[in-house]
N, C-alpha and C positions, 0 to 999 in steps of 0.2 A: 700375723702372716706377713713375710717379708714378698718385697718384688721379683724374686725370683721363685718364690711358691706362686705369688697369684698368675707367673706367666706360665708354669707347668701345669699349673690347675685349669688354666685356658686351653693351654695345647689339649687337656684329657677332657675336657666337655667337647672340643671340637671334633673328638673322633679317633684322636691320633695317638700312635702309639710311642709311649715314653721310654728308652732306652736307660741302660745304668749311666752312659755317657751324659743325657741326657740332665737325670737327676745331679750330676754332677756340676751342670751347667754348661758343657763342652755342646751347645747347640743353637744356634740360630732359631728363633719363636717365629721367623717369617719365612723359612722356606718348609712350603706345605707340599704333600704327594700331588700331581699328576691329575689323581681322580677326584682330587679333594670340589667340591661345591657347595654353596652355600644350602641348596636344596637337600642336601642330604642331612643339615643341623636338625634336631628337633626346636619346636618352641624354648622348652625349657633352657637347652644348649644356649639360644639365642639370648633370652633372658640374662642369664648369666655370663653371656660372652660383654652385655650394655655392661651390668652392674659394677663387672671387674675392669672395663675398659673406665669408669667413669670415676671408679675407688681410685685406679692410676693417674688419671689425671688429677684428682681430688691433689693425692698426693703430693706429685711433682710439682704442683700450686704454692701449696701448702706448708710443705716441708719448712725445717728450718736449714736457714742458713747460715754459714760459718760468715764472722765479722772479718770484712776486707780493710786489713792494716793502711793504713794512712803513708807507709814505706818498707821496704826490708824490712823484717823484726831482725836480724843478723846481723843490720849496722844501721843503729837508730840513733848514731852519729857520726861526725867527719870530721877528722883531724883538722885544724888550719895552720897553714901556710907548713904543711907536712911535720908538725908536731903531732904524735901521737899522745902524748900530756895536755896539751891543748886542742878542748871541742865545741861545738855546736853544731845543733841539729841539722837531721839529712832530709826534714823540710823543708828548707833553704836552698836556694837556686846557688846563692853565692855566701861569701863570709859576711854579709851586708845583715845586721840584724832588725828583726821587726818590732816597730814602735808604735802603729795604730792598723786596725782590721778597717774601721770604716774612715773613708776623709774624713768627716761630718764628726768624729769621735776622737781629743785630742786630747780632752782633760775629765778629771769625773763627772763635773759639772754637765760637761757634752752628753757623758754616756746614759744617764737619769734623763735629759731631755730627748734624745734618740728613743726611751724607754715609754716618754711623753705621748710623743709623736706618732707610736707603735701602738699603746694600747686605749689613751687617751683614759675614758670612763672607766676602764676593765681595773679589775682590781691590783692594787700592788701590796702595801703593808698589812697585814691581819695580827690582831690580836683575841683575847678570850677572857673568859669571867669564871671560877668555878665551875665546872659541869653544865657548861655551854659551847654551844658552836662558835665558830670563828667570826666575827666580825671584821671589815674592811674598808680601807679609805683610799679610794682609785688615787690611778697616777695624779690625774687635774686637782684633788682634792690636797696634796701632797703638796704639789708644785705651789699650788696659792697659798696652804699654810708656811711654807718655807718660805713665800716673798714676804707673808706679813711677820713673820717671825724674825727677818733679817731687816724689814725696815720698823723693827719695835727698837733691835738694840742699835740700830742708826739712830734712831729715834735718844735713846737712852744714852749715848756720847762715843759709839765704836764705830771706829774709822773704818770705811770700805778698802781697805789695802790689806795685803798679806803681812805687815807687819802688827797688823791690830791680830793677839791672841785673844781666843775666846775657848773658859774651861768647861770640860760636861764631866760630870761625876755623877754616872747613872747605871742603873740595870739596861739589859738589852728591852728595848722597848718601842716602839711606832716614833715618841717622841724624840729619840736617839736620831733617828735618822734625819727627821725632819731638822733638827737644829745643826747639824753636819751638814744638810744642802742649803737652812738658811746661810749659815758661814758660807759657804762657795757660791751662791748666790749674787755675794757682795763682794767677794775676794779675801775674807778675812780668813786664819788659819784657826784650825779646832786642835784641841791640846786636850786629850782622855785622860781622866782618872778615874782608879779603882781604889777599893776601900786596901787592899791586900798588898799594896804599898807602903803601907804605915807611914805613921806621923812622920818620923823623919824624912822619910823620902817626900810625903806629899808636901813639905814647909820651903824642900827641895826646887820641887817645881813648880812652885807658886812662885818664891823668889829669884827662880834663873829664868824663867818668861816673863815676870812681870803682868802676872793673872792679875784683871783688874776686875771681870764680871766672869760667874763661875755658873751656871746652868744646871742643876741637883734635879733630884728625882722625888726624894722623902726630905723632910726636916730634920730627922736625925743624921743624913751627912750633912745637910746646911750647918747641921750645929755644929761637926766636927770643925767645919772650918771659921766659924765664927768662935770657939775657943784658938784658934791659932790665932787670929786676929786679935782676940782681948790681950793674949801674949804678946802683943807687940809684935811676932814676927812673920808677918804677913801685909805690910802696912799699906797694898797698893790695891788690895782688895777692899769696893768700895760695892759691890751689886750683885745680888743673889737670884737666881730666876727657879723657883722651883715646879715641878710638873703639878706637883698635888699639893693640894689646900696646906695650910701651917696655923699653927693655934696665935691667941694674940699676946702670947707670952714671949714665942719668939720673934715675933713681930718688933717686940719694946725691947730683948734683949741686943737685936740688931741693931733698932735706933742709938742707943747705947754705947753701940761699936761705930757707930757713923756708916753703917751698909743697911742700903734701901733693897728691901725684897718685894718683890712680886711674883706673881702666879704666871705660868704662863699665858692663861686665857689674858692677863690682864696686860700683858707685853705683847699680845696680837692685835689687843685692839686697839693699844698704842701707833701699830704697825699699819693697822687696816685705816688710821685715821691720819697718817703720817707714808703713806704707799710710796717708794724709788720705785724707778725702774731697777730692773735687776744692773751689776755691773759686773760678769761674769768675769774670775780671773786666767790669766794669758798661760797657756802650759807651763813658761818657765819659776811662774809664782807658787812660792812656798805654800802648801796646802794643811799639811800636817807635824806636829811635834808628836811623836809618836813611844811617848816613855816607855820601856819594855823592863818589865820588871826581870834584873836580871838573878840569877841561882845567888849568886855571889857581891857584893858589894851594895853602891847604889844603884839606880835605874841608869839605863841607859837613855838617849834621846835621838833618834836621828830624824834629821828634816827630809821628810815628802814631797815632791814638789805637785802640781795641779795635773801632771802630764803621766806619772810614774805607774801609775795603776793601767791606764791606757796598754801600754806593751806588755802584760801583764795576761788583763783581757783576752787583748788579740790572740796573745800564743795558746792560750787554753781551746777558742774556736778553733783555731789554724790544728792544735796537737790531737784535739778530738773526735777531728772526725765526724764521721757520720752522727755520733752523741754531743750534738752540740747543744745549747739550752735552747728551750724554746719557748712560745709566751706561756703555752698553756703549765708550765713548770713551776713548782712551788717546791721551795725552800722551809727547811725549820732555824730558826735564829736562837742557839743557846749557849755559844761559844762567847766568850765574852767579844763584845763590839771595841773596846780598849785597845785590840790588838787586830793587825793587820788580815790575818788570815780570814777572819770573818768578815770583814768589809768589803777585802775582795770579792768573798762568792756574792756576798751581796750587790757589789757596782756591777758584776757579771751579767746577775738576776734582772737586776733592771736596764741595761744595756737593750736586753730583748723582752724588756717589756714585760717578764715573766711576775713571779709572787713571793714573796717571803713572808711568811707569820711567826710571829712570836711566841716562845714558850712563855710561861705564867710568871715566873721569873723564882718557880720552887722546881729547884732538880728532881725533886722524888714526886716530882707531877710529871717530867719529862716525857715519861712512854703514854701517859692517857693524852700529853696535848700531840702525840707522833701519830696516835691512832684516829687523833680527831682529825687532824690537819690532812693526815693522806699526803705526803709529802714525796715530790718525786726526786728530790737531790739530798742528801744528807752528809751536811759536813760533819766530821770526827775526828777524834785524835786516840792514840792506840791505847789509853788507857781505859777510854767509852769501849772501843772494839774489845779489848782484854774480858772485861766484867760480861759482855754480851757471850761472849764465845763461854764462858766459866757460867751462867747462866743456864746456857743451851745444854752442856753438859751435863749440869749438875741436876736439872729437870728429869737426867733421862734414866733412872733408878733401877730400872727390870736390865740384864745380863742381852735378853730376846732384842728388846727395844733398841739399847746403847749395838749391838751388832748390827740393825737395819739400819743406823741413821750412820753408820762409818762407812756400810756396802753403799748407803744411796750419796754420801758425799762424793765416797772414789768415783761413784760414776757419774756425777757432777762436774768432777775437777778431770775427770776424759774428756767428755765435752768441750769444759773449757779451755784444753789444752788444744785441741782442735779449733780453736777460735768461735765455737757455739756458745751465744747467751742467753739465757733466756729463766722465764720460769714459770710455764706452762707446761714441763715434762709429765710424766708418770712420777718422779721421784718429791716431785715440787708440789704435784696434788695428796699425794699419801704422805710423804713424811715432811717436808719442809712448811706447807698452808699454813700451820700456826704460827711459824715464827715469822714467813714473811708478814702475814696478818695484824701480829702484833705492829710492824711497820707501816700498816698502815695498807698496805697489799697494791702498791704503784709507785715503790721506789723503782728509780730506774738508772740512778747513778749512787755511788757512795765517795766523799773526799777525805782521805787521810793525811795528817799531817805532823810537823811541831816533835815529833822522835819517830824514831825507828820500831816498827813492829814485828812482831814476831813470823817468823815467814807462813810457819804451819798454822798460825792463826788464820794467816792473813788468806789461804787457800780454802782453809776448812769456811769463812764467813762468805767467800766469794761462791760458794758452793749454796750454803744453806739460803744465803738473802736472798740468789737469785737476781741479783743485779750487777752491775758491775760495780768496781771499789777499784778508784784509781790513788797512787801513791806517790806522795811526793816531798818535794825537798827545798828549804829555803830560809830566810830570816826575815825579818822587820828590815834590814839594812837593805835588801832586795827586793822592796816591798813583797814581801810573802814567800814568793816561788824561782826558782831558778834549775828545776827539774822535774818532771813527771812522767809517768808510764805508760805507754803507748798503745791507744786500743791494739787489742787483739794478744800479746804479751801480760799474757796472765800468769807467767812465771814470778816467783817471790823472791826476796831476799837480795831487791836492790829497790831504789828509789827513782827507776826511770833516766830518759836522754834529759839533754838541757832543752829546755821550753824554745823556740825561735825568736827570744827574746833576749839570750844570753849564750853569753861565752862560756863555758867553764876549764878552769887548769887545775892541776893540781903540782905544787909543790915540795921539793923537799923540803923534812924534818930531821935533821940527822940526829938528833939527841934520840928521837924515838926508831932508830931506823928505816924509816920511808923516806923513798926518792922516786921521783917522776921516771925514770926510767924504766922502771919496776912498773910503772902505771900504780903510782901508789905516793901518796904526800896530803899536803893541806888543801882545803877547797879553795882556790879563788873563784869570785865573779866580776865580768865586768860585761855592762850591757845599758838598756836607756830605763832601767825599770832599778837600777844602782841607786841608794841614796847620794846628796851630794854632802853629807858630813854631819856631827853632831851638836844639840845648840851652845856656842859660847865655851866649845871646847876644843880647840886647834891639837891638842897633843892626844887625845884618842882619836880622832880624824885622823891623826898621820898612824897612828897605829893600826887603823881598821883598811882606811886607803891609801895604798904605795901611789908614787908617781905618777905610775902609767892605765891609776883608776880600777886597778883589782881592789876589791873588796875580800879582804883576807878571814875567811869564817870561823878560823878553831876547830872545825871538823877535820875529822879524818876520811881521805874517800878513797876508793878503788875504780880503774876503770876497767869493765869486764867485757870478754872475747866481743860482744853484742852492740856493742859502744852504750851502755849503759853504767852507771854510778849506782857503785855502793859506799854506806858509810859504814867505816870499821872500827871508827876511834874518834878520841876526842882529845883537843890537844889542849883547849882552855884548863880540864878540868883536870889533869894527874898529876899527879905528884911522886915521890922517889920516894922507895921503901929504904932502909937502913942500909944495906946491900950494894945499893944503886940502879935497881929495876925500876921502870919507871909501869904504873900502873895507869888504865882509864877504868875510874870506875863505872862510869856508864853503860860502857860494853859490858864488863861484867852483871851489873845490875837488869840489862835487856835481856841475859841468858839466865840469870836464876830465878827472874818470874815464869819461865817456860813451867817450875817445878807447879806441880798440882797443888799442895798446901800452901803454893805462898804468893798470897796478894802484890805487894810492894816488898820495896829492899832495897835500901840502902848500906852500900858500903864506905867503908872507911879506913885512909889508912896515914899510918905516923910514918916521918922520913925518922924519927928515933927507933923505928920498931921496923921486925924482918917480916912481918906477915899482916892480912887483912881481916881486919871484923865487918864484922855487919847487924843491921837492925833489921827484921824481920817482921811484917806484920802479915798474919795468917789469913786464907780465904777463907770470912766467917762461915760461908754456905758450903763449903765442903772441906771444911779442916776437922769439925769435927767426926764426921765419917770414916775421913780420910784415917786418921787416931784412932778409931775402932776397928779399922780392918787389922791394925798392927795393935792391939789389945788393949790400947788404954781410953776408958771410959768415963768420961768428966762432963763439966760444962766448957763452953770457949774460952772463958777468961783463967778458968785450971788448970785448962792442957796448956795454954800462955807459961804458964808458973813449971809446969812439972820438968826438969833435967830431961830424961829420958827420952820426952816429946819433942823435946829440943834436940835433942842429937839426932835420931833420925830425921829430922828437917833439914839439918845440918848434911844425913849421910844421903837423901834425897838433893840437895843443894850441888855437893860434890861431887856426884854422877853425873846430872843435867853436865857440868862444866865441863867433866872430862869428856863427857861427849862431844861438847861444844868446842874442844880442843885448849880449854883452858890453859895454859902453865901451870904448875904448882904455888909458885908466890901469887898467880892473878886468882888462886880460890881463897876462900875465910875460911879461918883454923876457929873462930867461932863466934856466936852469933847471940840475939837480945830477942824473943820473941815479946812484941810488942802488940796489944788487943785493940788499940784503936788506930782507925784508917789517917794516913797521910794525906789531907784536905784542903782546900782552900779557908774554910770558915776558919780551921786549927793554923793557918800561917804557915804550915810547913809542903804546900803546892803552891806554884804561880799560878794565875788566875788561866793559863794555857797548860795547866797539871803535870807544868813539868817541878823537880824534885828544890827547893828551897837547902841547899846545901847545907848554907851556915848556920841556918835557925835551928834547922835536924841534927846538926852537930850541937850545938848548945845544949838542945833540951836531954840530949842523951849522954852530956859529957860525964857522968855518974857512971852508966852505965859500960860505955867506951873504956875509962880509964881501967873497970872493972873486969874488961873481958880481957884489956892488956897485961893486967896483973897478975893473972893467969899465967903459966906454962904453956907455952904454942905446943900444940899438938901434931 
């Protein structure tokens, strides 16, 4: 019963007679007859005049309300100094950007001990054991093991300055962090490594920092690097600290190499017997080397400074609004800690004191530690959302079922278009309970990042989780972000204003034809959250940062009616077909996962050749289905093999695009279906799951030259 039923239902207990005008609503519920008196109600009348006066009130309590935007959503940015190419946020009083939320919070160092200060005993890192609850080690437990952990490796000959590196080559883990705040504790800078670097690259970054003590997690990466060392080329590596016990084989293998190992327990108590005061470093000290494994060549490196993450922070409380973190918030850690995007949410986490726990450090445990954790923030990236969304779907097998769960999404994504969040509806108790459940059932934010998503993804999951899913846009060079989407602007298919921590422009490309006038060219940024260049390399520094401190991205963006950014292209990654077209495979490859059979997709193309291929690898949980509504009946790894199944992939491929507005030379004339997934463990994902270019080129160059020898179609 709506409010205008229970007030006609009112006026008709009271006595009074309802007109057609009436029912129509064309009446005032307070002007009564003349003769009208309370004396003349019956009890019952009375009864019922409380119950529905008390339902209304209930209501108008109760009710949900629509999310009050933080600005215009119609210009959630403002030109400077009357450049419409050039923007920053219309949070901003002036063109003056913001670099810290609290005095008191200047460098990360700061923001952990704010986080101290706030929660003291209350929990902050959690971790798990098989088919157990979470276990936790308060802020003050954190804090004292990172002073004794920082005066273990004072202790051990590393220098309290930012020029003293210190390596960690670990899983995400409690002890991850801790040795990250010993380092900044002391002023020293931390330098991550991952296994998915390979040996080249890591021999890389040993000898262009001058790694002298490297912090492991297992003995088998201890060993890798103690094989570099017996090679001879690693020669400055002299101390190994690893989290967990090591046998005494590798014990004598290291004597051997001249590198003394210890445990950690056994560097803390070095530390606990040997206690500094802390010597926190000054914002403008170098805090991090940050190698980012790049698609194409070697790593990159750019230097962090102690202060950068700081404006960062800020902008996120400042852009969020009424959702900002709070203590009682907990975090799940499963994004590799290597790379910037997880660190941030984590210095965010404990800024306010809040919680982060650790998954087990096995992906295909992920959803049992999400459900254990109860997690209220969930960082992602669009290849996590892709599989969830293909999931939801592929679960839902009855014609009956798949029609209520598409009627209860549209009218999820009404709401949300109306600015209502929530997920306490009618639609969220009958059809959506389980999946937010499997979440853990108290998410209440979601963070997207690292590529661009699908828009109708990214609707249909805002709909079903029932939380929000904000989206955004940035690099390692910018430590993480440099735009995001603005409560209440639950519209898809852009990445948000610029954070109030940055500028952004964009310029022209004329080879690709974009130019800023168009509102259309290259991202630049410049702002205090900017790296200041790369280690021991002046001529990619000048090519990343011009003069006047833009940070030049290789994206492509658009700026739309709303003053929001979209990306449309990518300018690092194309190349010239025979012709002279220039293609981005990226774009292409973000519009043919839309296709239902096809997981990943890589394209590829030769400046010797007029058209595009690509490697296909099939969604094993509904590819084969998919192949039997169109008659061919196999296993996964056969319909892989069969022609036939392959051109309709192909003619399913082709449509998505045309819809998408592809060109003709920007679709593939034909394609490799491929049975196994593009991964990290396989080297052909970066450990932030974006696409390994050249390695996926190599292992497929059989295949590639094979589709090329073919007749284009």
């Amino acid at each position: 019963m709506n409010f205008q039923e229970w007030l006609q239902l009112l006026r008709s207990n009271m006595g009074l007679q309802v007109s057609e005008s009436d029912r129509a609503g064309d009446w005032c519920p307070l002007s009564l007859p003349s003769s009208f008196s309370l004396s003349s109600l019956s009890s019952l009348s009375l009864l019922g005049i409380g119950a529905l006066a008390s339902l209304t009130a209930y209501w108008l309590v109760t009710r949900p309300r629509p999310m009050r935007p933080p600005c215009d959503l119609q210009a959630q940015s403002v030109a400077v100094n009357g450049d419409p190419s050039c923007r920053r946020s219309a949070l901003l009083q002036d063109d003056s950007l913001l670099e810290f939320y609290h005095d008191d919070t200047r460098t990360a160092y700061d923001m952990f001990q704010r986080g101290l200060r706030i929660a003291g005993n209350a929990p902050c890192l959690g971790f798990r054991k098989p088919g157990q609850p979470y276990q936790w080690i308060s802020y003050t437990e954190v804090a004292e093991r990172a002073q004794m952990m920082g005066s273990g490796l004072l202790a051990r000959g590393c220098k309290p300055n930012p020029e003293q590196f210190v390596g960690i080559f670990a899983q995400n883990r409690p002890e991850w962090v801790i040795t990250e705040l010993a380092c900044y504790t002391y002023s020293m800078a931390l330098v991550p490594l991952y296994d998915t670097l390979g040996l080249e690259a890591m021999v890389h970054i040993l000898h262009l920092a001058e790694i002298s003590l490297v912090v492991c997690d297992r003995e088998e990466k201890a060993a890798s690097l103690l094989e570099n060392k017996e090679k001879g080329v690693t020669p400055k590596l002299c101390c190994l600290v690893l989290f967990d016990d090591f046998s005494e084989a590798f014990a004598e293998r290291a004597c051997g190499c001249q590198v003394e190992v210890l445990t950690l327990t056994q560097l803390m108590d070095l530390g606990r017997q040997n206690l500094k005061e802390p010597l926190p470093p000054q914002p403008q000290d170098l805090a991090v080397v940050c190698f980012t494994s790049g698609t194409t060549g070697p790593p990159n490196h750019p230097l962090l400074t102690s202060r950068q993450r700081c404006p960062q922070a800020a902008s996120f409380t400042t852009h969020a609004g009424s959702f900002v973190i709070r203590q009682e918030d907990v975090s799940i850690s499963y994004l590799p800690l290597a790379h910037m995007f997880e660190r941030m949410i984590q210095v965010s986490m404990f800024c306010h004191g809040a919680r982060v726990g650790f998954y087990q450090g096995d992906i295909s445990l992920l959803m049992d530690d999400i459900k254990t954790l109860k997690p209220t923030l969930f960082p992602v990236v669009p290849r996590v959302l892709n599989r969830i969304y293909d999931k939801i779907l592929g679960s839902v097998t009855s014609p009956l079922r798949r029609a209520l769960l598409h009627f209860a999404v549209r009218r999820k994504q009404a709401e949300l278009s109306s600015g209502l969040v929530r997920n306490n509806s009618l639609w969220d108790k009958l059809v959506f309970n389980r999946i937010q459940s499997n979440f853990g059932g108290n998410l209440r934010f979601a963070l997207t990042a690292s590529a661009p998503i699908c828009p109708m993804v990214l609707s249909f999951l805002r709909a079903t989780m029932g939380c929000l899913i904000f989206e955004g846009y940035g690099q390692t060079e910018c430590t993480a972000g440099c735009t995001f989407s603005m409560p209440g602007d639950w519209t898809a298919g852009h990445v948000g204003a610029p954070l109030p921590c940055a500028t952004v422009k964009l310029v022209d490309i004329p080879d690709m034809n974009y130019f800023a006038k168009n509102g259309e060219g290259e991202i630049c940024i410049r702002g205090p959250s900017v790296f200041r260049g790369y280690l021991k390399d002046p001529e990619r520094t000048a090519e990343a940062l011009d003069s006047d401190g833009w940070l030049h991205s290789g994206d492509v963006g658009q700026w739309l009616p709303n003053g929001t950014l979209r990306i449309i292209d990518r300018k690092k990654h194309i190349f010239k077909l025979s012709q002279g077209e220039y293609v981005a495979p990226e774009k292409i490859e973000n519009i043919y996962t839309r296709c239902m059979p096809v997981l990943q997709v890589f394209v590829h193309g030769d400046s010797l050749q007029s058209y595009l291929v690509g490697i296909v690898v099939p969604d094993r949980e509904v590819f084969v289905a998919w192949a039997k509504e169109r008659g061919f009946v196999d296993s996964y790894e056969e319909l892989c093999q069969t022609p036939d199944v392959k051109k309709a992939v192909l003619e399913d491929m082709r449509e998505i695009g045309k819809e998408a507005g592809l060109k003709s030379f920007e679709q593939v004339k034909d394609l490799h279906l491929h049975p196994e997934t593009f991964s990290v463990a396989n080297g052909l994902l970066t450990p932030t799951l974006k696409s390994r270019r050249a390695d996926i080129r190599r292992l497929f160059q059989e295949q590639i030259a094979n589709m090329y020898g073919k007749t284009a179609v």
